[in-house]
Structure formats: C-alpha cells, structure tokens
C-alpha positions in Angstrom: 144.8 120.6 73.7 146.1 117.1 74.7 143.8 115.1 76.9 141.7 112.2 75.4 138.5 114.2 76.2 138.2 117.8 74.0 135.1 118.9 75.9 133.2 118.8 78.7 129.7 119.9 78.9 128.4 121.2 82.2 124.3 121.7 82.5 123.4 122.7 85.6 120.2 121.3 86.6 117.5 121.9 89.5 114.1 119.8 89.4 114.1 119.4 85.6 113.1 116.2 85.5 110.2 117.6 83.5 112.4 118.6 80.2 115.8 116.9 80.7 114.9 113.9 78.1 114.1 116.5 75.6 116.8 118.2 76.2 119.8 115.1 76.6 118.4 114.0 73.6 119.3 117.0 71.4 122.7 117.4 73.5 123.7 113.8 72.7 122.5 114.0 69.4 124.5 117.3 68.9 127.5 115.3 70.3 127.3 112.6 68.3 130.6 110.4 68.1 132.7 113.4 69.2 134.8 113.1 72.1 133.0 115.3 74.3 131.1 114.4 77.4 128.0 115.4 79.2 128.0 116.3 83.0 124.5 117.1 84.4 125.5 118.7 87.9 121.7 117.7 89.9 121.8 120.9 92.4 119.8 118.9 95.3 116.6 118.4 93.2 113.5 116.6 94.8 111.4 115.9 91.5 112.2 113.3 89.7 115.9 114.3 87.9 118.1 111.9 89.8 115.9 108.8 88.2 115.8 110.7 84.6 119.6 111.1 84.8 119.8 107.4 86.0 118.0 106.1 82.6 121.1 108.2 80.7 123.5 106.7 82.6 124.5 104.2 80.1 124.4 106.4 77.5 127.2 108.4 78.3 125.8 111.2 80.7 127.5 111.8 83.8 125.8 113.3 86.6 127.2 115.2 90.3 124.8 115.2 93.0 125.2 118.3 95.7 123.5 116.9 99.3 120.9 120.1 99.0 120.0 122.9 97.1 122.8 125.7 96.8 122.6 127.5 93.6 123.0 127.7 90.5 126.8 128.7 90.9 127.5 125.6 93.3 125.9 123.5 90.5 128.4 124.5 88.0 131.0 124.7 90.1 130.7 121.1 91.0 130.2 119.9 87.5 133.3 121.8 86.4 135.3 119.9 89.6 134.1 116.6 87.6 135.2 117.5 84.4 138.1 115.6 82.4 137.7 117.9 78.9 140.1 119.9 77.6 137.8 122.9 77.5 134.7 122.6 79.7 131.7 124.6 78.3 128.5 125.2 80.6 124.6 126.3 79.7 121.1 125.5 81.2 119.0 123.0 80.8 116.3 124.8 79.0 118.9 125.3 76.3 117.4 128.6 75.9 120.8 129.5 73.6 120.4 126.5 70.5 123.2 124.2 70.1 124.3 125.0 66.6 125.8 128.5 68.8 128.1 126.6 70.6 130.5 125.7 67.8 131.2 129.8 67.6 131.7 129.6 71.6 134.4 127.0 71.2 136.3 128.2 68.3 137.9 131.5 70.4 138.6 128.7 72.7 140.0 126.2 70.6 142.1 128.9 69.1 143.8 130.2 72.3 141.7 132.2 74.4 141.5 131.2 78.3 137.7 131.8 78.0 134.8 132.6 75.8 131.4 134.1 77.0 128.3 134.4 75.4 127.2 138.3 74.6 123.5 139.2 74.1 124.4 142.6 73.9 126.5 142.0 70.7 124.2 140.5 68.9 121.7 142.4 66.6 118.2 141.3 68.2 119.8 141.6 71.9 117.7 139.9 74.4 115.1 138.2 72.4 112.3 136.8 74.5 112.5 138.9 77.9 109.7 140.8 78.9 110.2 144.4 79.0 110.4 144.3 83.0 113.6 141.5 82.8 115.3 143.5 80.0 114.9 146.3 82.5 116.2 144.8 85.4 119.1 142.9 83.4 120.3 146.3 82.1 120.3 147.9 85.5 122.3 144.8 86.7 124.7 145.1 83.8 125.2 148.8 84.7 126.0 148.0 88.3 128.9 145.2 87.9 130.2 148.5 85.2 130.2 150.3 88.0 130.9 148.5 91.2 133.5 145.9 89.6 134.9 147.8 86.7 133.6 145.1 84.2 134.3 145.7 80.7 132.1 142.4 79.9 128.8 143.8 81.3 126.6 141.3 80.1 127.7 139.2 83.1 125.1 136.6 83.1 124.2 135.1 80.0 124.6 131.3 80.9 127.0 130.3 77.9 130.5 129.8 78.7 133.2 127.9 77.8 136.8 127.9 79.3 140.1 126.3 79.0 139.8 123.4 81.6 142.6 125.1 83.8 141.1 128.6 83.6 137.6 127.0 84.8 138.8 125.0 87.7 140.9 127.9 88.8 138.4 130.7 88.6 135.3 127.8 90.1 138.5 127.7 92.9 138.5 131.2 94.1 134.6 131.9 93.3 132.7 132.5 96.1 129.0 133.4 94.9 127.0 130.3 95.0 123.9 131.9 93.3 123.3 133.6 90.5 125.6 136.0 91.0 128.3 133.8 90.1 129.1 134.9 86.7 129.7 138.3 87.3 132.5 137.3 90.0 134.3 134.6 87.2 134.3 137.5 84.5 135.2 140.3 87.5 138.5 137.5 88.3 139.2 136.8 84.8 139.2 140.7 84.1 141.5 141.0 87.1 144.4 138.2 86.4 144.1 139.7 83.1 142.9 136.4 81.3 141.8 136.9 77.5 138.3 136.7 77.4 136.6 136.9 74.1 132.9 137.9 73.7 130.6 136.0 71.0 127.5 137.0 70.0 124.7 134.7 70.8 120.9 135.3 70.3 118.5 133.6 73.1 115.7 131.8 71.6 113.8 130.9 74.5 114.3 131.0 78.7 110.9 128.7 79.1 109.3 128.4 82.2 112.5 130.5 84.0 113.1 130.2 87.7 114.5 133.6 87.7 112.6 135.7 89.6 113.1 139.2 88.9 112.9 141.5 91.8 114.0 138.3 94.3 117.0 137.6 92.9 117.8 140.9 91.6 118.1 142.3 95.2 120.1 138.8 95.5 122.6 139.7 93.0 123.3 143.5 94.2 124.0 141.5 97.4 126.3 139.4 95.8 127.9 142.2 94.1 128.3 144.2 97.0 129.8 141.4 98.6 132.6 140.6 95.6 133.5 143.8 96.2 133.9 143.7 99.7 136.3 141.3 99.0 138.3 142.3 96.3 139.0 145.9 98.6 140.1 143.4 101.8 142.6 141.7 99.3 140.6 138.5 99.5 141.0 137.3 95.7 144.7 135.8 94.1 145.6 138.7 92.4 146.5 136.9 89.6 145.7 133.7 88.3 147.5 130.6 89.4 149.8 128.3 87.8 
C-alpha cells in the first residue's frame, strides 16, 4: 500500500436522510484520526440526504451525486470511481453488519488478497434477523448464481466488501448490473480472472426498515443473472483482469 489515503469507505445511500446522522456519527467516530475517508455515493435521492450530507461536509465526508435514481450498483460504482484509498471498502447505510467487523474485512486485504467479501453463510448464526420468507428467497438466489455462473462464493450479496483499490475500479469498470444484482456479477468476474477472494465471516445484526423487496427484486435479480450470463457466453467480459 503506498498512497496517502489507506481506505476508502463507500456507503451507498438512497433517501436516508432519516438515519444518516446516526449512522456518520458512528462511522466517523469509528474512523477516528485514521487516514481513511468516507464517500456517501447519494443515488438520486429526493428526501432530505443531499442537505444532511451537506452539514458533514466539513467534517470530512465526501459525497457523489448520480442525476437520478439507478441502483444500488450504480451508487457504489460511482463512489468507488471517487475513491483515492488504497483499499476501498463498501456497506449500507443502515450498517446492518457493526463496525467493529470491518477490521477482519480489511486484514485479508491488507495482507494481500485482491478482495475480501463478507460471508453469512460462514458464520455460526447465518442470517440473523431475516424472516423466514427472505432467508428462503436468499437461499434460492444463492443456489442459482451456483448454478447459472459457477460461483464458488454463493453468498453473493451480503453488502460488505472491500477490495484493493485497483481490483475495485477494474471490476466497477466491466460491471454492468446497476441493481442489486451487482454483486453477484463482481464475485462471478473476480472468480473468472481468477482474483484471490477470501471469505470472512460476518454476522448481520440488523437490515432495519430494508428497501429490499422480496419477490420484486428477486425476479429482478434472476433477470440480472440471466443477463450476466448472456454475456459471459457472447464473450462480452475481459477474460481476465486488466493491468
């Protein structure tokens, strides 16, 4: 690692004005005097999170502004474009996965892996707070991108990530998903350019008021799926990563 900057932390954000504060206050506090920075990547909302995001400002937060709403992948695809750390992490702004779990995302990072990804399924209480109907539906899901995309990582979207700065703009480069399908085309790209990925496991305390809606964007993601597919037969994907 050489750049000034050892992380960057990504949050994508969509009409959270509502629990932002709470939730910069922790991350900053969590930061501390460490050289990492914060990046809230706004995805087009219309509440009140531009002028919450304006009153951090001068305390160190960043933010990236997309025109409209485009998903969740766009959000942290933008963020990650913005990004001057040496490793960029990402998570959500409910911080449904505490902070004192990031320090274990880093360290495979920090100690030479290209990416780290957070793994329910590893951990002894597995999904924590889901309802039986989303633990349903994110099993299916998981058995799918098995299936369709060859994953060995199957538990594709737990939102806690962190890369090597040059692995994340290069996989955000070739990613087309914009949803929240996104995750299962970085790990399905990573597998493919064979890029070390080491899986940590991480316990979710909480998904709040979740704006995942479980039949909606279920059928979304087989979509998306189908559609990385689609691609990865017509030879649309680098077919290995780029230097």
């Amino acid at each position: 690692m050489s750049g000034v900057l050892e992380l960057s932390l990504v949050i994508p954000a969509f009409d959270e004005g509502e629990r932002l504060v709470k939730t910069l206050e922790q991350v900053l506090a969590w930061v501390g005097d460490r050289p990492y920075e914060v990046i809230v990547a706004d995805d087009g909302s219309t509440d009140d999170t531009e002028a919450v995001l304006a009153r951090f400002a001068d305390r160190g937060v960043r933010s990236v502004r997309l025109a409209q709403n485009s998903g969740k992948g766009a959000a942290v695809a933008a963020g990650v474009r913005a990004a001057r750390g040496d490793i960029v992490a990402f998570f959500d702004a409910d911080l449904a996965y505490s902070l004192d779990q990031l320090d274990a995302l880093l360290a495979p990072v920090r100690e030479g892996a290209d990416l780290a990804v957070g793994a329910r399924d590893l951990h002894p209480l597995g999904l924590g707070p889901y309802g039986p109907v989303r633990k349903l539906a994110t099993m299916v899901f998981s058995g799918l991108v098995g299936t369709a995309l060859g994953l060995v990582a199957r538990d594709t979207q737990c939102g806690f990530k962190a890369f090597r700065a040059d692995v994340a703009r290069a996989l955000f480069a070739a990613v087309s998903v914009t949803g929240f399908g996104f995750d299962a085309e970085l790990l399905f790209l990573a597998q493919r350019w064979g890029l070390r990925v080491v899986r940590v496991p991480v316990f979710m305390h909480s998904h709040g008021a979740s704006k995942v809606r479980v039949v909606r964007d279920a059928l979304r993601m087989a979509a998306d799926v189908a559609r990385i597919r689609g691609r990865a037969l017509r030879g649309a994907y680098p077919a290995s990563f780029p230097r």
